[in-house]
N, CA, C and O atoms as a Tinker XYZ file with bonds, in Angstrom:
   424  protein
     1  N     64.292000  114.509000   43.913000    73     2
     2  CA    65.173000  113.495000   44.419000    64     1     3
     3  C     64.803000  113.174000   45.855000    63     2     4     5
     4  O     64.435000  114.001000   46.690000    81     3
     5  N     64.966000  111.698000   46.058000    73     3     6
     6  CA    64.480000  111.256000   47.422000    64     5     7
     7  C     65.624000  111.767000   48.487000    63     6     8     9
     8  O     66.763000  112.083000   48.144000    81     7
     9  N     65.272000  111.787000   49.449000    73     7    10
    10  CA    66.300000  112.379000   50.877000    64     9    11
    11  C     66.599000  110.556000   51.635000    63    10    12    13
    12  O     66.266000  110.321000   52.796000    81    11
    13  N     67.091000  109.737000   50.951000    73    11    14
    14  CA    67.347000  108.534000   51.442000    64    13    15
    15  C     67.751000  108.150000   52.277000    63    14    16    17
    16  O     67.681000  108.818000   53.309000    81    15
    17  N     68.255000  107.141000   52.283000    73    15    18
    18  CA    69.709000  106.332000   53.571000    64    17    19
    19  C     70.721000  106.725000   52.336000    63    18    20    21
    20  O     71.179000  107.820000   52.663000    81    19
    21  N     71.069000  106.490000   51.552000    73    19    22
    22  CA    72.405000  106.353000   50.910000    64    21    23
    23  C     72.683000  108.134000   50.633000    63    22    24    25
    24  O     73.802000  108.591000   50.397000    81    23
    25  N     71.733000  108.764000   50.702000    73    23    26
    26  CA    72.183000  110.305000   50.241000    64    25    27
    27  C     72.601000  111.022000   51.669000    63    26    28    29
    28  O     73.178000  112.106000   51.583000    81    27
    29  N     72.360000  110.514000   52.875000    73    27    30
    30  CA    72.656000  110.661000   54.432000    64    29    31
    31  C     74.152000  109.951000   54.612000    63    30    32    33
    32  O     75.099000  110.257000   55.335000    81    31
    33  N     73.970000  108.893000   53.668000    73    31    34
    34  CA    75.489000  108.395000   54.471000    64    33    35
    35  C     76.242000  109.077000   53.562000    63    34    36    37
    36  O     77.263000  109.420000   54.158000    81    35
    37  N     76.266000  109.362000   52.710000    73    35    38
    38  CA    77.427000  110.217000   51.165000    64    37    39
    39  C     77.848000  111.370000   52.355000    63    38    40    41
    40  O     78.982000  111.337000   52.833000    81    39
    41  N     76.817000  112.426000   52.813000    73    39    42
    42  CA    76.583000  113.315000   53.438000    64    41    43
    43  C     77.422000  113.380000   54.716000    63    42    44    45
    44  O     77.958000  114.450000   55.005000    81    43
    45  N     77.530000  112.605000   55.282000    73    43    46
    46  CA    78.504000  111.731000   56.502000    64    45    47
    47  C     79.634000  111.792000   55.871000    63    46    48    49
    48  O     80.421000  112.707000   56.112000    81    47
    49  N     79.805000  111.180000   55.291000    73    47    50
    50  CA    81.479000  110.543000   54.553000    64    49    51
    51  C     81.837000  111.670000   54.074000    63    50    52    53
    52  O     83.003000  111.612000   53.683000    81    51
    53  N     81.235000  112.947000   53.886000    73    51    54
    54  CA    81.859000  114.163000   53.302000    64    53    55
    55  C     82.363000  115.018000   54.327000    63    54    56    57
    56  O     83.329000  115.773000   54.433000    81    55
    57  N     81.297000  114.624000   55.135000    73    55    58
    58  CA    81.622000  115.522000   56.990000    64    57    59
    59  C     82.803000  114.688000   57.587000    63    58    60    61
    60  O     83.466000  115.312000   58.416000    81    59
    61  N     83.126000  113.645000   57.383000    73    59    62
    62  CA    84.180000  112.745000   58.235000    64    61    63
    63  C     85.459000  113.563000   58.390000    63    62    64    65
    64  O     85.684000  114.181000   57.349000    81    63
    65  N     86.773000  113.867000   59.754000    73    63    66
    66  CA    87.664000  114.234000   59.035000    64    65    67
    67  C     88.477000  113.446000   58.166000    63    66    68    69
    68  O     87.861000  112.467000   57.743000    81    67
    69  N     89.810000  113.553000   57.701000    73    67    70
    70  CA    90.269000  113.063000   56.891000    64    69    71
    71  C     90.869000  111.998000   57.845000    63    70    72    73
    72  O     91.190000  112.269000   59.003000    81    71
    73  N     91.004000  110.740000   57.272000    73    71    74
    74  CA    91.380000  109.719000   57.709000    64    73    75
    75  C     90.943000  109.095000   59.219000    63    74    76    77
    76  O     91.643000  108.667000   60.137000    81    75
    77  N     89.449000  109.235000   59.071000    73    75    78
    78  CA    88.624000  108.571000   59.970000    64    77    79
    79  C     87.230000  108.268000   59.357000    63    78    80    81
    80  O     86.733000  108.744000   58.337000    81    79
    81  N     86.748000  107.408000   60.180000    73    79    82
    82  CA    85.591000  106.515000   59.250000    64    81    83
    83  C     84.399000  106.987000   59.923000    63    82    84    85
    84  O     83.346000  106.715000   59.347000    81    83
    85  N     84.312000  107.725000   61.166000    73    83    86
    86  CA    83.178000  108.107000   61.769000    64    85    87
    87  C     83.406000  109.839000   61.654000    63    86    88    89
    88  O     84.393000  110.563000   61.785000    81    87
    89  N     81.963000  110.084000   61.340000    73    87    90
    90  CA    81.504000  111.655000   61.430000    64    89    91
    91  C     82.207000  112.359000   62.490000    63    90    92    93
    92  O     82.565000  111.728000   63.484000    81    91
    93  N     82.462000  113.712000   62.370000    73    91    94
    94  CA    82.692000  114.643000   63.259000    64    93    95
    95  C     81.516000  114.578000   64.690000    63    94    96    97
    96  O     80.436000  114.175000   64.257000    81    95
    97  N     81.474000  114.742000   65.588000    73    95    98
    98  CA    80.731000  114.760000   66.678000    64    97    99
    99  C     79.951000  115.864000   66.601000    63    98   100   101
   100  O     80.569000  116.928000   66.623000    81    99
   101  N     78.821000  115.916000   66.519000    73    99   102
   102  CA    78.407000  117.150000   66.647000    64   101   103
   103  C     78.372000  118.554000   67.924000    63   102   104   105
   104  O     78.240000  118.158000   69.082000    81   103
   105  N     78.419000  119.206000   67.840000    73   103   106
   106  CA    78.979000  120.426000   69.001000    64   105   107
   107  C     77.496000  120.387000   69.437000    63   106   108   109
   108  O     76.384000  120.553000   68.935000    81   107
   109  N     78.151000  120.027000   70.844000    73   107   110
   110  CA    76.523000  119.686000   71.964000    64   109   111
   111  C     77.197000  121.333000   72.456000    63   110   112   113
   112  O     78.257000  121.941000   72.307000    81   111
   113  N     75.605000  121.611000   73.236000    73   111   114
   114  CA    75.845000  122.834000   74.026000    64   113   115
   115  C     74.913000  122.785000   75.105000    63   114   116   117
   116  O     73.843000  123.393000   75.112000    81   115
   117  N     75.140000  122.394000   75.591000    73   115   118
   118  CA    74.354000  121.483000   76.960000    64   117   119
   119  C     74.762000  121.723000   78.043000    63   118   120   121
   120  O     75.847000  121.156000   78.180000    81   119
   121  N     74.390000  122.444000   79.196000    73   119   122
   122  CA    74.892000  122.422000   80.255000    64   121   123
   123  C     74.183000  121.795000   81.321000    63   122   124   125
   124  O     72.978000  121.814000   81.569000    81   123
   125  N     75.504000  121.012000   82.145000    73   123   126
   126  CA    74.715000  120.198000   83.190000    64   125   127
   127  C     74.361000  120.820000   84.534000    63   126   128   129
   128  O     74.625000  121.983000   84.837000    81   127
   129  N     73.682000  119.856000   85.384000    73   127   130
   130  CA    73.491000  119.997000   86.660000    64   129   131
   131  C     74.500000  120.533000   87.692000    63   130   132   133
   132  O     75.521000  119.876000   87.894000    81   131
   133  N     74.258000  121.820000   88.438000    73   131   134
   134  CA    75.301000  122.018000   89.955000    64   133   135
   135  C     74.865000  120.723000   90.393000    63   134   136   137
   136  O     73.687000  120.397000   90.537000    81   135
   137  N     76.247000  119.730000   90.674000    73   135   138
   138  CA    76.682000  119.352000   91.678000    64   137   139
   139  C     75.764000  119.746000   93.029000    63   138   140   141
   140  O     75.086000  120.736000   93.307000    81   139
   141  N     76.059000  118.533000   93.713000    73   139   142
   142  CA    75.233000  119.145000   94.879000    64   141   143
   143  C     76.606000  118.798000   96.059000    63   142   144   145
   144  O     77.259000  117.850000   95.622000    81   143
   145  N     77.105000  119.266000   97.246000    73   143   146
   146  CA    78.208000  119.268000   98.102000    64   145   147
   147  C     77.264000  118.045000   98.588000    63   146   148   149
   148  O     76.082000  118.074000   98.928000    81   147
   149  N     78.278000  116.834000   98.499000    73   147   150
   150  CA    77.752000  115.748000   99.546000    64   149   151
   151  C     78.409000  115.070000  100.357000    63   150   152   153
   152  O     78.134000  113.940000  100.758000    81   151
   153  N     79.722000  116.029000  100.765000    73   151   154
   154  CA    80.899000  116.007000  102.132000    64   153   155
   155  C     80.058000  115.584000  103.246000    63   154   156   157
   156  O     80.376000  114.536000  103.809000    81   155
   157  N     78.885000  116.324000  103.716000    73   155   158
   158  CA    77.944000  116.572000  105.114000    64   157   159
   159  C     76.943000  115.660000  105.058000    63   158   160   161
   160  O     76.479000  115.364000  106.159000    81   159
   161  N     76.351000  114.989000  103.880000    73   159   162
   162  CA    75.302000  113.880000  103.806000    64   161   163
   163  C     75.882000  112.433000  104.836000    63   162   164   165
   164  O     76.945000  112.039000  105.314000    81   163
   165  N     74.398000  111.987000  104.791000    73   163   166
   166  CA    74.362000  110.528000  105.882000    64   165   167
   167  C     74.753000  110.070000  104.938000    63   166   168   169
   168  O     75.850000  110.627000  104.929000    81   167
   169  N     74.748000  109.213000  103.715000    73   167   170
   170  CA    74.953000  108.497000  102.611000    64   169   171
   171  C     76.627000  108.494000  102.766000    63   170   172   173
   172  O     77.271000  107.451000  102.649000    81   171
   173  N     76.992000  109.259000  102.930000    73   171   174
   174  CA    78.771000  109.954000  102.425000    64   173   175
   175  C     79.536000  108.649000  103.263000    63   174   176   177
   176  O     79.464000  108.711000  104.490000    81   175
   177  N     80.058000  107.807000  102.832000    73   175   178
   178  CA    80.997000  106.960000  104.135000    64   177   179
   179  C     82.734000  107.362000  103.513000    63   178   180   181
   180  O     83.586000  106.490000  103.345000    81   179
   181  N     82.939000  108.709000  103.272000    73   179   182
   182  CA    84.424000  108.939000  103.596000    64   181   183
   183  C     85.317000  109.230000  104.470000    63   182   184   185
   184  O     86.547000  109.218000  104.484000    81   183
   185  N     83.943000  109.673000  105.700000    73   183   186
   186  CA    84.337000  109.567000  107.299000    64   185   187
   187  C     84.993000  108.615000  107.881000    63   186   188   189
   188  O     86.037000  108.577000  108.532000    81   187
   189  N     83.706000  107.335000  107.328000    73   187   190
   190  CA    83.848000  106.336000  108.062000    64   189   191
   191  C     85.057000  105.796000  107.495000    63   190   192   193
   192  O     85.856000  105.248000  108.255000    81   191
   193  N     85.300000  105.877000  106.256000    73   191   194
   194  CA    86.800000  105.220000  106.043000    64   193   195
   195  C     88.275000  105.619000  106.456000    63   194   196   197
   196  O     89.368000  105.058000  106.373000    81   195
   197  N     87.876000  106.695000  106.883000    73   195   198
   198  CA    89.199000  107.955000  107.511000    64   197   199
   199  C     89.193000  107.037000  109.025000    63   198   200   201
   200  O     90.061000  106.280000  109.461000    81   199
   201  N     87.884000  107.425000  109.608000    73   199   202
   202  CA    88.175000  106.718000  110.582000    64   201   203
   203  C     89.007000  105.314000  110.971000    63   202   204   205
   204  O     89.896000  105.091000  111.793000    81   203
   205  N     88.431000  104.623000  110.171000    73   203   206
   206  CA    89.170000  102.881000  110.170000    64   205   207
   207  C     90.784000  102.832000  110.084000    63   206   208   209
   208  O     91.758000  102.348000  110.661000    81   207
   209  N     90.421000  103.671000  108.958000    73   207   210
   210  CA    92.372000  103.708000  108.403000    64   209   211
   211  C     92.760000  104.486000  109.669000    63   210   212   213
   212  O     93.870000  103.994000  109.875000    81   211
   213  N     92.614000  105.164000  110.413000    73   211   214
   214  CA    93.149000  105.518000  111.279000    64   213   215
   215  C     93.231000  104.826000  112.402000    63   214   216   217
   216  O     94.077000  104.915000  113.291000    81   215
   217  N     92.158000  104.017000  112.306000    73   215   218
   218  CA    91.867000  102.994000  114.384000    64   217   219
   219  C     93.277000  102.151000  113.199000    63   218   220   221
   220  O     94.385000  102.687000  113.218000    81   219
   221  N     93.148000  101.400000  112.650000    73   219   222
   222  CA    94.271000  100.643000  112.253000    64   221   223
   223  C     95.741000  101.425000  112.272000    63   222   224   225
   224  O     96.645000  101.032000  113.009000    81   223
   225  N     95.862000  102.358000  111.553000    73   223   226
   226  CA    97.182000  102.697000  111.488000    64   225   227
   227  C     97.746000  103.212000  113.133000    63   226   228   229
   228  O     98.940000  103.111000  113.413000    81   227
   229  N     96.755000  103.748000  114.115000    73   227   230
   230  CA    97.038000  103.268000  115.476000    64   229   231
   231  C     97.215000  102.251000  116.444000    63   230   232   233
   232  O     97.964000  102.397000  117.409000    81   231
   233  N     96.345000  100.897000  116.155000    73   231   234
   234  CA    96.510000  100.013000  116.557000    64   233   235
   235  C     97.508000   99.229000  116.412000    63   234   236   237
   236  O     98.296000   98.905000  117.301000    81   235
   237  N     97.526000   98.794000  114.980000    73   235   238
   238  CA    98.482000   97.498000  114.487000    64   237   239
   239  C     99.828000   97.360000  114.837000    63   238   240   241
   240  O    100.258000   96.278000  115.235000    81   239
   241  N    100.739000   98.638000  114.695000    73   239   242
   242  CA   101.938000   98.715000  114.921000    64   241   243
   243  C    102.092000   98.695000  116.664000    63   242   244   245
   244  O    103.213000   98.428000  117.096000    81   243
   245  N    101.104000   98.943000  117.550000    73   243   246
   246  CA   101.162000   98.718000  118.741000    64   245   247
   247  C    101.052000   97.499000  119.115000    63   246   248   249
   248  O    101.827000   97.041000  119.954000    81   247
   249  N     99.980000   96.693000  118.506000    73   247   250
   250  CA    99.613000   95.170000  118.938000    64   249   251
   251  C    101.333000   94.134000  118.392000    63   250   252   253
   252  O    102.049000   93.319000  118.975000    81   251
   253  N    101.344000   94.818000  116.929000    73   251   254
   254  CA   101.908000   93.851000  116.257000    64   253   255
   255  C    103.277000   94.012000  117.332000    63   254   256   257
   256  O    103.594000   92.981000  117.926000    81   255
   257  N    104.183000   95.401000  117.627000    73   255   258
   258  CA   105.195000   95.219000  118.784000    64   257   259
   259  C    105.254000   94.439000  119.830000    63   258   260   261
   260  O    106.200000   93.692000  120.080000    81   259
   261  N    104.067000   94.592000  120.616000    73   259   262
   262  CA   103.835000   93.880000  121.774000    64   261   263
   263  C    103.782000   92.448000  121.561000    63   262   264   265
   264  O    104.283000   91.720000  122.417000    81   263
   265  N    103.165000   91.881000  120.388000    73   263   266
   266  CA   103.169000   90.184000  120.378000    64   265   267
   267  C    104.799000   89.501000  119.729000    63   266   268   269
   268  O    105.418000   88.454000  119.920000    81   267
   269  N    105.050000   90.876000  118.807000    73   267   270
   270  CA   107.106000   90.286000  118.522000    64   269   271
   271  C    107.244000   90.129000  119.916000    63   270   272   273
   272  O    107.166000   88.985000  120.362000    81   271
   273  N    107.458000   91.185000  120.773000    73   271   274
   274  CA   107.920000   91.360000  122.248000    64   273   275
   275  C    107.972000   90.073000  123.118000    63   274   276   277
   276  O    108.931000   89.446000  123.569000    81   275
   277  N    106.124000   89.810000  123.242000    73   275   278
   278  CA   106.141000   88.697000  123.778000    64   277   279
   279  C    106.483000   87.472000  123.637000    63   278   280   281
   280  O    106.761000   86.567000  124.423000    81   279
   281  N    106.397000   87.615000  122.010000    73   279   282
   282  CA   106.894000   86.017000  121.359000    64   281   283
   283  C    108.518000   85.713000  121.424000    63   282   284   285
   284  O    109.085000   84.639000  121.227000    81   283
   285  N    109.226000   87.315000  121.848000    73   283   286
   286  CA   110.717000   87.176000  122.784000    64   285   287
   287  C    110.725000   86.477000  123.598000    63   286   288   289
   288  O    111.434000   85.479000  123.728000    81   287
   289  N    109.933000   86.887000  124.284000    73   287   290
   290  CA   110.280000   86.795000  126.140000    64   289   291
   291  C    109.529000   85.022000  126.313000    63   290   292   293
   292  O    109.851000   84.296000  127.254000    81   291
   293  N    108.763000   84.688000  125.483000    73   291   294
   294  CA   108.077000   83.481000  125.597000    64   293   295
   295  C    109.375000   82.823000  124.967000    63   294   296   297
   296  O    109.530000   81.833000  125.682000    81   295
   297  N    110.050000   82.821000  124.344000    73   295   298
   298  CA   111.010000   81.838000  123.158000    64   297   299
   299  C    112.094000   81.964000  124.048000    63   298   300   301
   300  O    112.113000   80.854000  124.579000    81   299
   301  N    113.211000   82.768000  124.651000    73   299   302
   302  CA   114.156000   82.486000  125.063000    64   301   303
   303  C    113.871000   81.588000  126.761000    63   302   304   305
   304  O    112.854000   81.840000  127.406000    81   303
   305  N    115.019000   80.481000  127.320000    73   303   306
   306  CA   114.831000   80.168000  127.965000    64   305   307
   307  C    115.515000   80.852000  128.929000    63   306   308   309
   308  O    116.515000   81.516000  128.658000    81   307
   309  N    114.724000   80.670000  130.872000    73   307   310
   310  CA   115.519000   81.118000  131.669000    64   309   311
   311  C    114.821000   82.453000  132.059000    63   310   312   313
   312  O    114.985000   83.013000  133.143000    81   311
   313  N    113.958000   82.938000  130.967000    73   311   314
   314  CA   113.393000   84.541000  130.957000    64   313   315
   315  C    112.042000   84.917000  131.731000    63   314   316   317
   316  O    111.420000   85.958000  131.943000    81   315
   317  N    111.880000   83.450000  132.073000    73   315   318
   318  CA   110.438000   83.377000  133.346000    64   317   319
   319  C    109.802000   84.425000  134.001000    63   318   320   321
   320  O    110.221000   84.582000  135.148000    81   319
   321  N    108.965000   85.163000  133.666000    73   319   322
   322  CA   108.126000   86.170000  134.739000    64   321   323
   323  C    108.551000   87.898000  133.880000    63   322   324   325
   324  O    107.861000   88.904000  134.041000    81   323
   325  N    109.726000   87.840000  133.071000    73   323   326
   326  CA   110.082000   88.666000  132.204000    64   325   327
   327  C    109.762000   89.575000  131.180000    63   326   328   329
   328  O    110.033000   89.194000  130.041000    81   327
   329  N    109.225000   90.744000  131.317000    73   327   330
   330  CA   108.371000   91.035000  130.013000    64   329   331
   331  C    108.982000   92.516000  129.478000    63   330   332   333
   332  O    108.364000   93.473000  129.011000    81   331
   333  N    110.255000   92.366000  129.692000    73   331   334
   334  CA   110.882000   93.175000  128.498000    64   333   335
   335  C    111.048000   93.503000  127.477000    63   334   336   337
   336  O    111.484000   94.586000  127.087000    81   335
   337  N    110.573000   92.200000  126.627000    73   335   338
   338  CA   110.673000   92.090000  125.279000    64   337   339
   339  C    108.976000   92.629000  125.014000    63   338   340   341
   340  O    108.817000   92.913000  123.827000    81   339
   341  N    107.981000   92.781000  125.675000    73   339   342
   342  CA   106.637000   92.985000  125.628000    64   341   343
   343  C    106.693000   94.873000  125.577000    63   342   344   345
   344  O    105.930000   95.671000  125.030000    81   343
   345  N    107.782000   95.058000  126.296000    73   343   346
   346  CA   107.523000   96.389000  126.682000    64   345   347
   347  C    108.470000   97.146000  125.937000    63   346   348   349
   348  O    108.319000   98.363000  126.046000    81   347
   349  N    109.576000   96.694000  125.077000    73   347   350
   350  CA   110.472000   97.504000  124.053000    64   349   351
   351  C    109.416000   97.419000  123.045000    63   350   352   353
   352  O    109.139000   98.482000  122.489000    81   351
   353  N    108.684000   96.234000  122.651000    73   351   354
   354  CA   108.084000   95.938000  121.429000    64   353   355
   355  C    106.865000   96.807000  121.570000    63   354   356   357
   356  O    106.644000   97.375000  120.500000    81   355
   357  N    105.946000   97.131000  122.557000    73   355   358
   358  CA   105.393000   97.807000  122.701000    64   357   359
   359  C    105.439000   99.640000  122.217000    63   358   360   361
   360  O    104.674000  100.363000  121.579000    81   359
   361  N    107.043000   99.890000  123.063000    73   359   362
   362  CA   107.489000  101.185000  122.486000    64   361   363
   363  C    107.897000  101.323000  121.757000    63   362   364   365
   364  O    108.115000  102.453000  121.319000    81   363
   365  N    108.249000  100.239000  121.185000    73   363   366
   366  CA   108.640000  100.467000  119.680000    64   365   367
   367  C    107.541000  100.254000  118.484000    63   366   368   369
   368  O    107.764000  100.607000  117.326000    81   367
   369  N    106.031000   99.482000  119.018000    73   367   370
   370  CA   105.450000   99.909000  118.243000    64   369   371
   371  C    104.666000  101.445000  118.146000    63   370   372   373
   372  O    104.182000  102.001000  117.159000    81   371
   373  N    104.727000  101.796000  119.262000    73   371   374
   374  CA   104.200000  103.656000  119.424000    64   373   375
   375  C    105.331000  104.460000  118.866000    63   374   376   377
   376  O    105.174000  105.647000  118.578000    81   375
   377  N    106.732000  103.690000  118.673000    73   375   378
   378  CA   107.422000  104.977000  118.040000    64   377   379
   379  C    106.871000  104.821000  116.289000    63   378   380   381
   380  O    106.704000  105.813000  115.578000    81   379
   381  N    106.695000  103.692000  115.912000    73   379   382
   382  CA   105.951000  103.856000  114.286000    64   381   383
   383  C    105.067000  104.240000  114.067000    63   382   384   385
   384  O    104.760000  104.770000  112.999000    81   383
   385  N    104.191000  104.044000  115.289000    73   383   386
   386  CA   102.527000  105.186000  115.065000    64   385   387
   387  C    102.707000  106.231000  115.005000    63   386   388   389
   388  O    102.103000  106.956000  114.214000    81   387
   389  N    103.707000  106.688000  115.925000    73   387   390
   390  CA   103.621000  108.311000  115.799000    64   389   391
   391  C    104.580000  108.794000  113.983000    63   390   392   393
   392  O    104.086000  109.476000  113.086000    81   391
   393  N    105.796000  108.233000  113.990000    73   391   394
   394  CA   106.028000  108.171000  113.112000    64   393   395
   395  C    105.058000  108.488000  111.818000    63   394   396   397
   396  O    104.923000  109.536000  111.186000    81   395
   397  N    104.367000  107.073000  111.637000    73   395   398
   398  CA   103.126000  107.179000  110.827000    64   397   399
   399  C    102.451000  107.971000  110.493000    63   398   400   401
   400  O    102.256000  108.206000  109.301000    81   399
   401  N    101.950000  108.552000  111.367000    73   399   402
   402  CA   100.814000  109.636000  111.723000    64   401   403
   403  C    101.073000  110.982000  111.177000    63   402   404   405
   404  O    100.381000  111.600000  110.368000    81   403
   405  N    102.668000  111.504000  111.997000    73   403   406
   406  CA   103.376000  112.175000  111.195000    64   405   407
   407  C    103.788000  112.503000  109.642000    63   406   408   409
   408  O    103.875000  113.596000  109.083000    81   407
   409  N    104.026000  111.093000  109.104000    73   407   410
   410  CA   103.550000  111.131000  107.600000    64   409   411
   411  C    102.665000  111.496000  107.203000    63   410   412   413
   412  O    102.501000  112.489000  106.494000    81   411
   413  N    101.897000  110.732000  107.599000    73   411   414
   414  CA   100.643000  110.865000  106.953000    64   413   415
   415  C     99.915000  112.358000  106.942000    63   414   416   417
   416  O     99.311000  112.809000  105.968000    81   415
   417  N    100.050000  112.883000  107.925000    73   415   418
   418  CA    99.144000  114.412000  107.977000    64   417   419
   419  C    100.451000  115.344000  107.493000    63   418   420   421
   420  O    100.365000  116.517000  107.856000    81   419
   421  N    101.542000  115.023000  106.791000    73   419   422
   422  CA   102.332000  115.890000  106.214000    64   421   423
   423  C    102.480000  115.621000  104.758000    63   422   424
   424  O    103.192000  116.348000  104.065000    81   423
């Protein structure tokens, strides 16, 4: 008797489990490659993204205070030479950085 296509697929369809149309997988035993640590490589930019997120999450809430602030002290009339609203908005954007920061490394 020939060793065919149709006596391979019978052969299959007997191996299938029950109520599936594809063969069992066969049991690989293969082991892969160590990993290589690539924390310390030039290639690695997870530094560089720590870094950014951080110049931002320091900056923004400082800039963004200071221009509410100013866009106070510029909008009300009478407030000429005045920069109170520059300098709450200011500390109030360093109280969310720190805030922030605080989160974040907890």
């Amino acid at each position: 008797m020939s060793d065919g296509p149709d006596d391979k697929d019978e052969q299959r369809e007997q191996e299938a489990p029950e109520g599936s149309r594809f063969p069992k997988p066969p049991d690989w035993n293969y082991k892969r490659n160590k990993t290589e640590d690539v924390s310390n490589k030039v290639g690695n930019y997870a530094g560089l993204a720590t870094g950014i997120k951080y110049a931002y999450l320091l900056i923004s809430p400082l800039l963004g205070g200071w221009f509410i602030g100013y866009w106070i002290d510029r909008g009300g009339n009478g407030n000429d030479g005045q920069v109170w609203g520059s300098i709450i908005g200011f500390f109030a954007g360093l109280a969310v950085v720190l805030v922030s920061v605080n989160r974040d490394e907890g």
